[in-house]
Backbone bond lengths (Angstrom), bond angles and torsions (degrees), N, CA, C in turn:
res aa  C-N    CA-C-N  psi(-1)  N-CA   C-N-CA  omega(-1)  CA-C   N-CA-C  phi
1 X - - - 1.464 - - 1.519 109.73 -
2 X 1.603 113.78 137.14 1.537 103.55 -169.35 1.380 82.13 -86.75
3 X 1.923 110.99 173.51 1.126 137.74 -170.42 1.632 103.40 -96.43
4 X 1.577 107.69 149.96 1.369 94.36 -163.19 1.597 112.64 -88.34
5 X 1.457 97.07 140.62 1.763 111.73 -165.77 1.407 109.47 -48.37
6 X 1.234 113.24 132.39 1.628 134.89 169.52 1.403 134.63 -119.87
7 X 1.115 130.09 124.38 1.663 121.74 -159.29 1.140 106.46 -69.06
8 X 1.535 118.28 139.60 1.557 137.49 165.39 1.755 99.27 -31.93
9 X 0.846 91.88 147.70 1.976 115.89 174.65 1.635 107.53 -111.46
10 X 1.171 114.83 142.16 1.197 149.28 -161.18 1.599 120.23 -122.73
11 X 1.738 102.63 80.72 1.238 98.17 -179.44 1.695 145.62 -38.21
12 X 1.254 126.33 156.41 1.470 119.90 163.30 1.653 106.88 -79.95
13 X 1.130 111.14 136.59 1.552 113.62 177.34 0.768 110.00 -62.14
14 X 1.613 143.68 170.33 1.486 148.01 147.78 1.215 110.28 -44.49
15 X 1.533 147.59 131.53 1.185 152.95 122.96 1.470 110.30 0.88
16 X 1.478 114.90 -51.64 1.398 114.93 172.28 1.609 136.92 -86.82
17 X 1.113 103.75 1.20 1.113 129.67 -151.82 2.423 96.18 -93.86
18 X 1.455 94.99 121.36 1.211 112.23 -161.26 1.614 94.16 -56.99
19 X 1.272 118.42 163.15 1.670 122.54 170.18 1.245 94.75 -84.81
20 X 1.324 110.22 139.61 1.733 133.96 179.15 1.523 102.42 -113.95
21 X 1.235 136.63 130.75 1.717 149.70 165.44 1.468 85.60 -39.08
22 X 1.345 127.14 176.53 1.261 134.32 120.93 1.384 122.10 -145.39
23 X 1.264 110.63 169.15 1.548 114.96 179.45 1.614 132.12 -98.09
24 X 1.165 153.08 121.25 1.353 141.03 163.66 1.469 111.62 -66.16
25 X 1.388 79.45 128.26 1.720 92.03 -172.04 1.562 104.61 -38.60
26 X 1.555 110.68 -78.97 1.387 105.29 169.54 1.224 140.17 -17.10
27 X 1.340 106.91 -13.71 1.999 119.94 -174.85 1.242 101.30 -91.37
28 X 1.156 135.74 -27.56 1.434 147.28 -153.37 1.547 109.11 -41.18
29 X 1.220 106.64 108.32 1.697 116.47 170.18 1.695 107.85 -30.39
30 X 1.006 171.63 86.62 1.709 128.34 170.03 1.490 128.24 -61.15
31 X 1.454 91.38 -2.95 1.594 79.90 -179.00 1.599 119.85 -119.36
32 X 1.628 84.87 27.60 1.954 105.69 166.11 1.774 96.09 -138.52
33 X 1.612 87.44 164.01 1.663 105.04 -178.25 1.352 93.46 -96.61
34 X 1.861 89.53 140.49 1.228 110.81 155.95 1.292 113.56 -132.55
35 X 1.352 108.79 136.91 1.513 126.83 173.37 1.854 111.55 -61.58
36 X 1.463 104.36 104.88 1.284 100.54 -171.41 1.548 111.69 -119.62
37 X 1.691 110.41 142.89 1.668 121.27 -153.31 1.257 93.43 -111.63
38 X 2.040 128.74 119.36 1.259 87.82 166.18 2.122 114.96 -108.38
39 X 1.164 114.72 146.91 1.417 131.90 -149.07 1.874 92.98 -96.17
40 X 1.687 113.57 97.86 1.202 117.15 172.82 1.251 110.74 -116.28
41 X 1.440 131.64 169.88 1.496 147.56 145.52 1.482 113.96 -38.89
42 X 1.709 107.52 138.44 1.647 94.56 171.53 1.521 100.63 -134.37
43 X 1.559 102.34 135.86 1.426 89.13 176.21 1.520 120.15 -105.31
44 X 1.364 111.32 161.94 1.274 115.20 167.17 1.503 156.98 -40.22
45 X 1.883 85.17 -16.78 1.569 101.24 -171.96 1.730 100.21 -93.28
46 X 1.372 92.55 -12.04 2.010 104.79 -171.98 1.441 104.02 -69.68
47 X 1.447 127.55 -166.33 1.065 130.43 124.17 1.754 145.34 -115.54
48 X 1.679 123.76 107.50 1.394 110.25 -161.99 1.735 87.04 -173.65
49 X 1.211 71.94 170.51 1.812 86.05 -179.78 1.597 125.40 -129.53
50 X 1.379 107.01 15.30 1.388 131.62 138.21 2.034 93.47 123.04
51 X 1.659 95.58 174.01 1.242 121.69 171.29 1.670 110.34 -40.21
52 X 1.109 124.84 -61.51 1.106 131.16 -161.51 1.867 114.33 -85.41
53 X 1.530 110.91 9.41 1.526 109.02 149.94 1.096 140.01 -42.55
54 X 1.650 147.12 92.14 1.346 147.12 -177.34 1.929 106.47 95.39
55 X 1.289 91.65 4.49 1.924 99.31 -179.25 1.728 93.74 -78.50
56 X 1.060 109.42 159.65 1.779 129.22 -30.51 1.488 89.78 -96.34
57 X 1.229 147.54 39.68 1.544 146.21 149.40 1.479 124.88 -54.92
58 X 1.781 88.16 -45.71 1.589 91.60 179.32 1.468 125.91 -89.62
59 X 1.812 103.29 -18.33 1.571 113.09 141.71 1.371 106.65 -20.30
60 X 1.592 100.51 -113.66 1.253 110.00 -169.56 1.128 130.92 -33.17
61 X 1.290 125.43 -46.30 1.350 132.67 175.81 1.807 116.89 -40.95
62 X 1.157 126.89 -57.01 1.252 140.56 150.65 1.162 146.72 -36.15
63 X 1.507 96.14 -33.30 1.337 126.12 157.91 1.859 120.17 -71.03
64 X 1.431 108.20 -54.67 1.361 118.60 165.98 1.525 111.86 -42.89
65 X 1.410 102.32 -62.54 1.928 107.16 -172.10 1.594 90.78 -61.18
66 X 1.405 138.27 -42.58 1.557 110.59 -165.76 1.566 100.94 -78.76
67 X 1.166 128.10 6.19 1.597 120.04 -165.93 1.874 97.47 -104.09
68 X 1.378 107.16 -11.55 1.586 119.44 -159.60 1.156 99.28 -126.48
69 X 1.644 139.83 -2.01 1.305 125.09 147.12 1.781 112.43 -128.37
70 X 0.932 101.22 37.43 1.783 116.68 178.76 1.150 110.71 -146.00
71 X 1.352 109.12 169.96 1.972 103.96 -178.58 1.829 74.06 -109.11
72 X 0.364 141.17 -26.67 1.614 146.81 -177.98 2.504 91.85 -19.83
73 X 1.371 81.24 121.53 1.337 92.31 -176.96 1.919 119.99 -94.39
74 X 1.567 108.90 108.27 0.970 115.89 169.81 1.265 135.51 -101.25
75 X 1.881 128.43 150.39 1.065 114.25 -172.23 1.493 113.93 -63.65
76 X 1.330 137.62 134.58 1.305 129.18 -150.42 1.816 96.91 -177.86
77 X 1.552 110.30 104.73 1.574 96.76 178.51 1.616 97.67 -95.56
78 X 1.407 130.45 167.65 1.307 125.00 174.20 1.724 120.52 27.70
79 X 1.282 87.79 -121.28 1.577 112.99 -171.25 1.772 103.54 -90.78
80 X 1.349 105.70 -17.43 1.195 93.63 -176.16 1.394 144.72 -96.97
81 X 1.404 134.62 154.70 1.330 131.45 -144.71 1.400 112.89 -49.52
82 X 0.962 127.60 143.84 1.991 114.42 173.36 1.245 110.79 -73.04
83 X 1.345 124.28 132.02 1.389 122.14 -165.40 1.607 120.97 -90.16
84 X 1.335 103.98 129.49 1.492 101.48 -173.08 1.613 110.93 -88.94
85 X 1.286 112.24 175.99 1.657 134.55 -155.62 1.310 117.07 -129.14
86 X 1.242 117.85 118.97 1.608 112.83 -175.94 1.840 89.27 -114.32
87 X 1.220 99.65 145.57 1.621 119.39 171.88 0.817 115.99 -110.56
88 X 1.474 142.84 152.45 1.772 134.92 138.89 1.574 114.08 -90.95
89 X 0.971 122.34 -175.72 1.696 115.41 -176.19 1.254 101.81 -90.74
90 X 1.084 134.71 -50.84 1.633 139.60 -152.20 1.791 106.27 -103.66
91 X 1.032 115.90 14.49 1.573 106.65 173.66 1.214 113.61 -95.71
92 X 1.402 129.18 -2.13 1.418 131.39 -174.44 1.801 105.69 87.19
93 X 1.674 125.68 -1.68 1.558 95.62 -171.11 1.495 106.12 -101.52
94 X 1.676 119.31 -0.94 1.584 124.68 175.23 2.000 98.05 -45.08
95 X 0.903 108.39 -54.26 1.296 111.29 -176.00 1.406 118.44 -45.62
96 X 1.157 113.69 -38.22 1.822 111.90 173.47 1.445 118.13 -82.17
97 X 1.712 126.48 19.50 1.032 162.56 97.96 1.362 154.57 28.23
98 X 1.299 112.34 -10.05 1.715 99.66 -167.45 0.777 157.57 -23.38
99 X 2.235 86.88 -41.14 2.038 93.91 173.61 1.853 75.21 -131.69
100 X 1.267 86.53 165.83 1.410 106.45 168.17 1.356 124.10 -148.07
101 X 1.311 142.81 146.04 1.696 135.71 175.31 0.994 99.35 -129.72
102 X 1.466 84.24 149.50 1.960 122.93 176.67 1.802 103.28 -104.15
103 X 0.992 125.90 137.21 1.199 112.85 168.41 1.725 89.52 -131.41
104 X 1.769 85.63 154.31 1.925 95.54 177.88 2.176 111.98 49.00
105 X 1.582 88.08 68.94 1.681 81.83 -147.32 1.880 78.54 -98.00
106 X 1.380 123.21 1.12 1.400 121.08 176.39 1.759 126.20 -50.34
107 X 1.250 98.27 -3.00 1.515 107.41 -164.12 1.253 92.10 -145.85
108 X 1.153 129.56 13.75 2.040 128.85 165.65 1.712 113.77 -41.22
109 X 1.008 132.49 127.14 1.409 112.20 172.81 1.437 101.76 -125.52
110 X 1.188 142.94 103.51 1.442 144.91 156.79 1.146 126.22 -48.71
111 X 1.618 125.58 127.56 1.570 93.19 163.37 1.633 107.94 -87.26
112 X 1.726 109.36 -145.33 1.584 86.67 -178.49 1.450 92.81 -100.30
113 X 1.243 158.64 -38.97 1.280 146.11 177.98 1.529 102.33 -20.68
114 X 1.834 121.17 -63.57 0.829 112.09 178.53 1.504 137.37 -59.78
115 X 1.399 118.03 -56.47 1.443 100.22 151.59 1.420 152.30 -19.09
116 X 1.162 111.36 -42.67 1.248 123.98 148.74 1.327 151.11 -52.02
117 X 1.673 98.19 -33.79 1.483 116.67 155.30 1.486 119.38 -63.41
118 X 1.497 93.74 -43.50 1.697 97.54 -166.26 1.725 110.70 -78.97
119 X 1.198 99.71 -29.27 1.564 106.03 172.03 1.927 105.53 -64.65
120 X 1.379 116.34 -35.65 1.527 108.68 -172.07 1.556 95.68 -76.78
121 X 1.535 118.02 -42.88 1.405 107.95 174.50 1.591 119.40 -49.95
122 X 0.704 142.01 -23.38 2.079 157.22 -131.94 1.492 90.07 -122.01
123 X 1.599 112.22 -65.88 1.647 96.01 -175.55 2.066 106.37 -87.82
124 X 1.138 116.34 17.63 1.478 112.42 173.07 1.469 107.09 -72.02
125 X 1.426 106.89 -47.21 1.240 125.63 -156.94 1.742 115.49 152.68
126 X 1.278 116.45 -0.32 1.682 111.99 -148.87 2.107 82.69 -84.03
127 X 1.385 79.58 174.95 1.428 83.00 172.73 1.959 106.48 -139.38
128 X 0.966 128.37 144.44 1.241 147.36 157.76 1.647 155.40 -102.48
129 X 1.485 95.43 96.29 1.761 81.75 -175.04 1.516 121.50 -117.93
130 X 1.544 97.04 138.27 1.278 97.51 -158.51 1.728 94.04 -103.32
131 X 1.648 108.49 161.16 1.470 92.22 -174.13 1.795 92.27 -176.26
132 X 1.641 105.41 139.67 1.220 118.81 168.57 1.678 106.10 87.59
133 X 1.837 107.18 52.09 1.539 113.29 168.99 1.884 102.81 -130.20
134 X 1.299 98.15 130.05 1.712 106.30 -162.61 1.924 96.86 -120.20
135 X 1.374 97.99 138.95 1.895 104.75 -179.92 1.015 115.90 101.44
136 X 1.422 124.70 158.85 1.310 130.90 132.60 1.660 131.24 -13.05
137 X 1.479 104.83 -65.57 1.807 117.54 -165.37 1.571 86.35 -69.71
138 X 0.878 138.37 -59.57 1.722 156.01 179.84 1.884 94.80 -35.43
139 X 1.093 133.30 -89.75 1.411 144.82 150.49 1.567 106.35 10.75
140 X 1.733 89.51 -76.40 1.415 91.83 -152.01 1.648 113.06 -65.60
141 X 1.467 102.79 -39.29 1.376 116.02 -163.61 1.636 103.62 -76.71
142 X 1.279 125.99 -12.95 1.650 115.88 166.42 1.289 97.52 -105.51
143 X 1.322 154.33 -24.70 1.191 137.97 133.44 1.635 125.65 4.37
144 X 1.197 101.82 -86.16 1.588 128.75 152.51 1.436 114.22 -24.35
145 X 1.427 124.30 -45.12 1.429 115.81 -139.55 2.148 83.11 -108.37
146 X 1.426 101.84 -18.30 1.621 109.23 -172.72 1.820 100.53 -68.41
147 X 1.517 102.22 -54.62 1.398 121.35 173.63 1.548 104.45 -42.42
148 X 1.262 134.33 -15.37 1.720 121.95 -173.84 1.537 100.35 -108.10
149 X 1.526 100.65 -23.27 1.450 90.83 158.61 1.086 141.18 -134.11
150 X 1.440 111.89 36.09 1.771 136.78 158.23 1.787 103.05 -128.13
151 X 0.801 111.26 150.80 1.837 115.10 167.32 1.385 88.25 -93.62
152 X 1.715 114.70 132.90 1.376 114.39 171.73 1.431 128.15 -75.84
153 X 1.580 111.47 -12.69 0.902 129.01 172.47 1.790 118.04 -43.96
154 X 1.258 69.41 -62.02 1.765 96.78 -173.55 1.281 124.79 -74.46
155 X 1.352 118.77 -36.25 1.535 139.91 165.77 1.637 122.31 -134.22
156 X 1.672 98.30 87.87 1.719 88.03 -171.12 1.190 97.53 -84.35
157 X 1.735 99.46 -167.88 1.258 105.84 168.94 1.082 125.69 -105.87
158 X 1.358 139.93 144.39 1.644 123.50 -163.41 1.565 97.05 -150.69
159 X 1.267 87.07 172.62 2.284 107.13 -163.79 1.723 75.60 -80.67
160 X 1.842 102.30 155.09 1.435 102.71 162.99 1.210 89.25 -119.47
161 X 1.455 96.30 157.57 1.729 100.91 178.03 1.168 120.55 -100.19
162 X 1.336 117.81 151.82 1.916 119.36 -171.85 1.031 108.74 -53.04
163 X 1.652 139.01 -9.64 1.475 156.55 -166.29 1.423 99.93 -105.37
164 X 1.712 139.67 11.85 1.273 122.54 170.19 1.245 118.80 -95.75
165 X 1.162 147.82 154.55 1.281 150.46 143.25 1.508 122.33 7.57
166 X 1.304 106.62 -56.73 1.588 129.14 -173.26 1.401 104.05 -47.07
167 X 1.417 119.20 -73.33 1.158 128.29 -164.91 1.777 110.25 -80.43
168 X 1.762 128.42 9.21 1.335 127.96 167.98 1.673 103.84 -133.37
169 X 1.606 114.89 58.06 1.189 131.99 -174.13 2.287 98.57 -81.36
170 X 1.405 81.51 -48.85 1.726 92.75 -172.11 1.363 95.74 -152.52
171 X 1.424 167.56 -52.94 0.789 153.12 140.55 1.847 132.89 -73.48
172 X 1.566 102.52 144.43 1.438 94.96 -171.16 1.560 125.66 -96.35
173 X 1.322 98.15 106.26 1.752 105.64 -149.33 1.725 88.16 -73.51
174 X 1.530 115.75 150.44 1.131 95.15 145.23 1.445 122.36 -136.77
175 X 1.079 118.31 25.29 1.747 121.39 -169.38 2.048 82.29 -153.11
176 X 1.885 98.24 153.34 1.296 97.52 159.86 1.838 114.05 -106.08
177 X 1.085 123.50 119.41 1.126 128.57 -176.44 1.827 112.17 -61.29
178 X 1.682 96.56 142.67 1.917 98.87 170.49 1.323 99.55 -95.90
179 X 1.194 112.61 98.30 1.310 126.44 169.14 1.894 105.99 -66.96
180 X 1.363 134.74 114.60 1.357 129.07 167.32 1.613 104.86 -93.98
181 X 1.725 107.37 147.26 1.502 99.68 147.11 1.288 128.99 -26.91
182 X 1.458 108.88 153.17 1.571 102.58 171.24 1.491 146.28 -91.59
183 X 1.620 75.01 12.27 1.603 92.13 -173.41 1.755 101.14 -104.27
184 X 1.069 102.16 -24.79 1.502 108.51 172.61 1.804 115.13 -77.40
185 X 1.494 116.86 -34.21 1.457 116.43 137.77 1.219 131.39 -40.69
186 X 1.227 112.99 -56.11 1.591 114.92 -156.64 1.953 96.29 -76.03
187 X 1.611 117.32 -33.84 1.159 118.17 -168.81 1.722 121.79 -69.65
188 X 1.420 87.79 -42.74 1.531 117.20 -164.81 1.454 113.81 -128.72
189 X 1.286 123.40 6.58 1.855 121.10 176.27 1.830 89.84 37.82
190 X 1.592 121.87 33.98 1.829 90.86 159.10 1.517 102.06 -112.25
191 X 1.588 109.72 172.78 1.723 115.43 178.81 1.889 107.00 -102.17
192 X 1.746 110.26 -17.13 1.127 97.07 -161.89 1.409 101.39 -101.99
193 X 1.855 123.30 125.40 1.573 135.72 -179.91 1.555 102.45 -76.07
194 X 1.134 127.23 -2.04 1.230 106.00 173.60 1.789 110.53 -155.85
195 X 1.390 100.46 39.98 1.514 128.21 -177.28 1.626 114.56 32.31
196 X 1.270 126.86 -116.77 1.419 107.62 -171.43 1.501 114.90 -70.09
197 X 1.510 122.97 -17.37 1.101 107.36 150.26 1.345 160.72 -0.17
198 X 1.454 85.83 -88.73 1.026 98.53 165.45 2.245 119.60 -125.27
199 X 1.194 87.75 61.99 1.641 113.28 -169.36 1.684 89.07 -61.34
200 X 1.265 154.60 -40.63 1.209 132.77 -136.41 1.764 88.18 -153.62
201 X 1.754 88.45 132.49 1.714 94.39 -176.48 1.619 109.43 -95.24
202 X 1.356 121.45 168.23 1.522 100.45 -170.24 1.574 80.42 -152.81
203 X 1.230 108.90 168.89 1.964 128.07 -177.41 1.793 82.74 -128.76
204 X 0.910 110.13 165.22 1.307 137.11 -149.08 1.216 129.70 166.68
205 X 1.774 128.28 122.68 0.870 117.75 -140.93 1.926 98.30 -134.93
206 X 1.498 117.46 -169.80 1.032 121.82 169.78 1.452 103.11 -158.41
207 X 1.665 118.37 121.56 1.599 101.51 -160.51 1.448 94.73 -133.80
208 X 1.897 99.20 136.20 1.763 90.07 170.94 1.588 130.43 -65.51
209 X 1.306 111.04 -159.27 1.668 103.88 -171.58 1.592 101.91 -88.63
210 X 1.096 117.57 21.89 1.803 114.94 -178.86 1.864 84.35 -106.77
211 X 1.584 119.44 -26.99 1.493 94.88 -155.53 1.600 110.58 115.15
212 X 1.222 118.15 -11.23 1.568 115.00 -150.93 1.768 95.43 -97.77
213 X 1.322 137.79 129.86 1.642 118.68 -176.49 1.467 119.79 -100.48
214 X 1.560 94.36 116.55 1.323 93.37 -178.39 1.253 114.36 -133.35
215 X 1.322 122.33 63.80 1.748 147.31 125.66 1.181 98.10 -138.43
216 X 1.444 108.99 133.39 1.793 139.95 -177.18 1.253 97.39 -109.54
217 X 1.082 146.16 125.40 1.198 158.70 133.61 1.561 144.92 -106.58
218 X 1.991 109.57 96.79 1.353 91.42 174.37 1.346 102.05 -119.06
219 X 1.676 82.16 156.99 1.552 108.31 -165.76 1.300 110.35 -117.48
220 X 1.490 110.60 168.88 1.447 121.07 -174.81 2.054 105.26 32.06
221 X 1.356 119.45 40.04 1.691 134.90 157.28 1.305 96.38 -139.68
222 X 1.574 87.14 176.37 1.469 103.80 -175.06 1.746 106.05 -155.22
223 X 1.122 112.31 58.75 1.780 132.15 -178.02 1.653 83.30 -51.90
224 X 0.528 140.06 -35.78 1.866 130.33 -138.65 2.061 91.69 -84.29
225 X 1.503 103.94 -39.75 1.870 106.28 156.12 1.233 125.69 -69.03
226 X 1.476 109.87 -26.44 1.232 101.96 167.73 1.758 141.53 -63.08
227 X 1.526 82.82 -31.71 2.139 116.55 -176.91 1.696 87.84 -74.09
228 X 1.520 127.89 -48.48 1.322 136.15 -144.31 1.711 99.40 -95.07
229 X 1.094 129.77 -32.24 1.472 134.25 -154.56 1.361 98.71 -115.24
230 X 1.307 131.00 -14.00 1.582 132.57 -170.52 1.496 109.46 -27.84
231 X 1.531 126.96 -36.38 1.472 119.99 -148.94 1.523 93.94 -128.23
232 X 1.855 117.99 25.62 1.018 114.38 162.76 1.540 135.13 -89.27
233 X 1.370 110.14 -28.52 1.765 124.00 166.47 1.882 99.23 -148.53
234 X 1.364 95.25 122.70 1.840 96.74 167.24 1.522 112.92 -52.22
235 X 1.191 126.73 -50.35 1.570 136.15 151.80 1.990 97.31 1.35
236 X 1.525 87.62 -87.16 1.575 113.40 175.47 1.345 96.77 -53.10
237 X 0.739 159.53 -99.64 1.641 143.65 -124.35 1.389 104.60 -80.81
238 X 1.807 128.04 2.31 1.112 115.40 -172.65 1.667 105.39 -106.69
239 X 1.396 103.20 -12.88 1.367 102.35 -152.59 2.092 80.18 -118.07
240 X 0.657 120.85 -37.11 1.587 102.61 173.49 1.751 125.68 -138.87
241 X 1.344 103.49 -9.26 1.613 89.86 152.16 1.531 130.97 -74.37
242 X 1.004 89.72 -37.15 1.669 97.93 161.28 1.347 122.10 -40.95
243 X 1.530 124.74 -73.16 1.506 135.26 175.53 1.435 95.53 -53.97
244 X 1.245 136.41 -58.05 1.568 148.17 -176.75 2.034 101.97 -33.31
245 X 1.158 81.45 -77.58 2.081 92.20 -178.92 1.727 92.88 -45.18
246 X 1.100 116.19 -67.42 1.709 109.25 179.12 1.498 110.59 -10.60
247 X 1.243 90.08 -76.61 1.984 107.06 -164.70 1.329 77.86 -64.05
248 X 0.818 119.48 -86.23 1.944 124.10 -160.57 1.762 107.05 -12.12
249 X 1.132 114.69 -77.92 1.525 112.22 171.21 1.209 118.84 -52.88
250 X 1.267 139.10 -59.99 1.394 122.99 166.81 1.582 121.65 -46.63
251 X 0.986 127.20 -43.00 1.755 132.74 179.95 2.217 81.74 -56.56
252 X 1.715 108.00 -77.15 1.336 91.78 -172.19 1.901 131.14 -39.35
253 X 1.647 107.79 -32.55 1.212 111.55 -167.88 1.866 102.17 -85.76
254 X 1.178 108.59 -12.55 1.579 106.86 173.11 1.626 109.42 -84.98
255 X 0.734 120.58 -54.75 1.646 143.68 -177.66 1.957 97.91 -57.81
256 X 1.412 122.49 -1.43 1.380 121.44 179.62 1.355 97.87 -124.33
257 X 1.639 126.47 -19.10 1.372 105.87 -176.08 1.768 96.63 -131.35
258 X 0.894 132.26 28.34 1.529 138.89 127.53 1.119 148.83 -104.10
């Protein structure tokens, strides 16, 4: 018997943690990007440490590099940060939307109202990337939670290959990097969070019946530290924010013109 549904929680910021603009979904420019978060439940039996991992640093951050190597127009006043967007599924603002991220989506728990939304968003056109779930338990349990809102039948999930579209949008990726936390860098120089586990990172996709992909999925990485931690060790920003922003802008610049 599932456990009865409870609304996502909404961290306290850091004490230190700079003031960020933000946007109401409803405000949404359409004819500028916004970096959009979407804000779910996580359960216990999953594995993750909720929606709001690497928010809203690695927002922005991502946002800046696509505004500074694209003409690609973001909401952005002056000097100041471009403001990122948190969604819920069922309020109606996923839809003003194009791309959206999940981070730590191993422990996602949907109810079915929600599923349903996100599945009408997915075959509308919306696009989704999920990113920073490591293991087996991680796998299986958003696995599961994709299946309530795709029929696998109909839309599995499959490896994309370094040879798709996705990854030679504007830069020509050719390997997907294991991006580790940075604290697991800085401690131990290793990439894998859950050692042989999860030894090997993979992209992964979910594509409608035209071909077009709209669930992104990387696994066993964690880009979302990479966008967020950039200005924590040059080490780090040389050896995987770098490759990270790569994919990052192309995933964003595909996900705007498909």
């Amino acid at each position: 018997m599932r456990a009865k549904y409870q609304a996502p929680v909404t961290p306290r910021p850091r004490p230190d943690a700079p003031a960020i603009r933000s946007v109401r979904p409803d405000k949404i420019n359409p004819g500028q990007f916004h970096f959009c978060r979407l804000r779910f439940r996580s359960s216990p039996e999953g594995d993750g440490d909720g929606w709001f991992v690497d928010w809203p640093r690695a927002d922005v951050n991502l946002t800046t590099r696509l505004s500074q190597l694209t003409r690609t127009p973001v909401d952005q006043e002056g000097e100041d940060d471009p403001p990122p967007v948190v969604v819920n599924l069922t309020d109606g603002s996923l839809f003003n939307c194009p791309f959206v991220m999940m981070t730590e989506p191993g422990a996602a728990d949907f109810s079915e109202e929600e599923a349903a939304e996100l599945r009408t968003y997915l075959l509308k056109g919306g696009f989704l990337w999920a990113d920073d779930f490591w293991g087996t338990r991680a796998w299986d349990w958003w696995s599961g939670q994709m299946d309530r809102v795709l029929d696998r039948q109909a839309y599995p999930i499959v490896e994309l290959p370094i040879e798709h579209p996705i990854f030679h949008t504007m830069f020509d990726v050719q390997e997907i990097p294991q991006v580790p936390n940075v604290g697991l860098w800085a401690a131990r120089h290793l990439t894998s969070e859950r050692g042989l586990d999860s030894a090997e990172p993979h992209a992964r996709g979910v594509l409608d019946k035209s071909g077009r992909v709209m669930v992104f999925m990387t696994f066993n990485t964690d880009f979302g530290d990479a966008f967020e931690r950039e200005a924590d060790m040059p080490d780090y920003f040389e050896r995987f924010s770098v490759p990270a922003y790569q994919i990052g802008v192309n995933v964003l610049l595909y996900a705007m013109t498909h």
